[in-house]
C-alpha positions as CSV (number, residue, x, y, z in Angstrom):
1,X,23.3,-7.4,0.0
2,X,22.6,-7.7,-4.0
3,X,22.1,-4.5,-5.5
4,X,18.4,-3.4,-6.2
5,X,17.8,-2.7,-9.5
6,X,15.1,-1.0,-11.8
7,X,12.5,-3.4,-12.9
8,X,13.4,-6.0,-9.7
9,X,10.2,-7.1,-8.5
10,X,10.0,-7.1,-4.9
11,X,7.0,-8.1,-2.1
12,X,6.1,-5.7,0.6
13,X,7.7,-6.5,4.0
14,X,5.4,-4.1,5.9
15,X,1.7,-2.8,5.9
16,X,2.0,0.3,3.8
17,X,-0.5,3.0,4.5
18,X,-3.1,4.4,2.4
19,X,-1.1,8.0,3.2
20,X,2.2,6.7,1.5
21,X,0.4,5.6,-1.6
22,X,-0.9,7.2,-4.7
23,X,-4.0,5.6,-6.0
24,X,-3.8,5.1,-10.0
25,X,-7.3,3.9,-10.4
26,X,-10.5,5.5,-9.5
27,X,-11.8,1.8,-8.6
28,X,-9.4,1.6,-5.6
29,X,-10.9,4.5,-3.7
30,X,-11.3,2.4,-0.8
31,X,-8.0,0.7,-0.8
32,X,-6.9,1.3,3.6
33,X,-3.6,-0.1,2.7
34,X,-1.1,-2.5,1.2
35,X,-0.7,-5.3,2.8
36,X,2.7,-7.4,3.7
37,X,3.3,-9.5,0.9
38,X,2.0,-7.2,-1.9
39,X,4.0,-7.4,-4.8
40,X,5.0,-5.2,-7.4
41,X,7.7,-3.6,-9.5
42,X,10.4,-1.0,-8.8
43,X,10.2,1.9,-11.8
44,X,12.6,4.3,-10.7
45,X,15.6,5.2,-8.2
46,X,16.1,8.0,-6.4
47,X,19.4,8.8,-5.3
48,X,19.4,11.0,-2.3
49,X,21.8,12.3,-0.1
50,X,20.0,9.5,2.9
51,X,20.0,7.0,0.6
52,X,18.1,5.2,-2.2
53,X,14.3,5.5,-2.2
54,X,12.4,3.8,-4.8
55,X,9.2,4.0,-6.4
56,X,7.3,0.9,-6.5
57,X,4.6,0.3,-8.8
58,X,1.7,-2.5,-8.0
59,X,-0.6,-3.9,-10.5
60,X,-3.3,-6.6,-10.8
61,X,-3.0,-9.8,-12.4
62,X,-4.1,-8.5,-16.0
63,X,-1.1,-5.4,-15.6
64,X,-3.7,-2.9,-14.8
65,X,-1.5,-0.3,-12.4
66,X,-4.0,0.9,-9.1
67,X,-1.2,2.0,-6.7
68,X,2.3,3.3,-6.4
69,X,4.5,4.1,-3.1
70,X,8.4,5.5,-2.4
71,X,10.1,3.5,-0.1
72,X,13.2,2.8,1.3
73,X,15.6,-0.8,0.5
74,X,14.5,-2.3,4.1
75,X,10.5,-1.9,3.5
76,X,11.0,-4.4,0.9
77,X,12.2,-7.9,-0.3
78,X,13.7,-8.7,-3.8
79,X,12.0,-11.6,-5.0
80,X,14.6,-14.0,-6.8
81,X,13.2,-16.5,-9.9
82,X,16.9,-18.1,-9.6
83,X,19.2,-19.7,-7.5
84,X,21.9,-17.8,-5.9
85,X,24.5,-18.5,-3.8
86,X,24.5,-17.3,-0.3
């Protein structure tokens, strides 16, 4: 597995609950939840003793932030703009 690193930007594998999230924007009151597929950007790591969490940032197409969640490695999936080897 490729290390996950600050600033990777990543696409939800999972429905992520309005109760995991903190809403940034005051417009996005009624967001229920995040759906699979949502993308966004990891801004920090948190080393714990059960592993790496991560807080994940989401914004809109303009930048505009309106959500952010922790989660762990597997609720993710690093999106990759080049080719790798597998």
């Amino acid at each position: 597995m490729k290390k996950i690193n600050l600033l990777d930007t990543v696409a939800l594998m999972n429905q992520i609950p309005r109760s995991r999230l903190t809403l940034v924007d005051d417009d996005c009151e009624d967001i229920e939840s995040l759906p699979p597929g949502q993308v966004g950007t990891i801004v920090e790591v948190y080393k714990r003793a059960e592993g790496c969490q991560y807080l994940i940032e989401f914004s809109d197409q303009t930048g505009c932030e309106y959500a952010m969640a922790i989660l762990k490695a597997e609720e993710f999936l690093v999106l990759h703009y080049q080719l790798t080897a597998a």
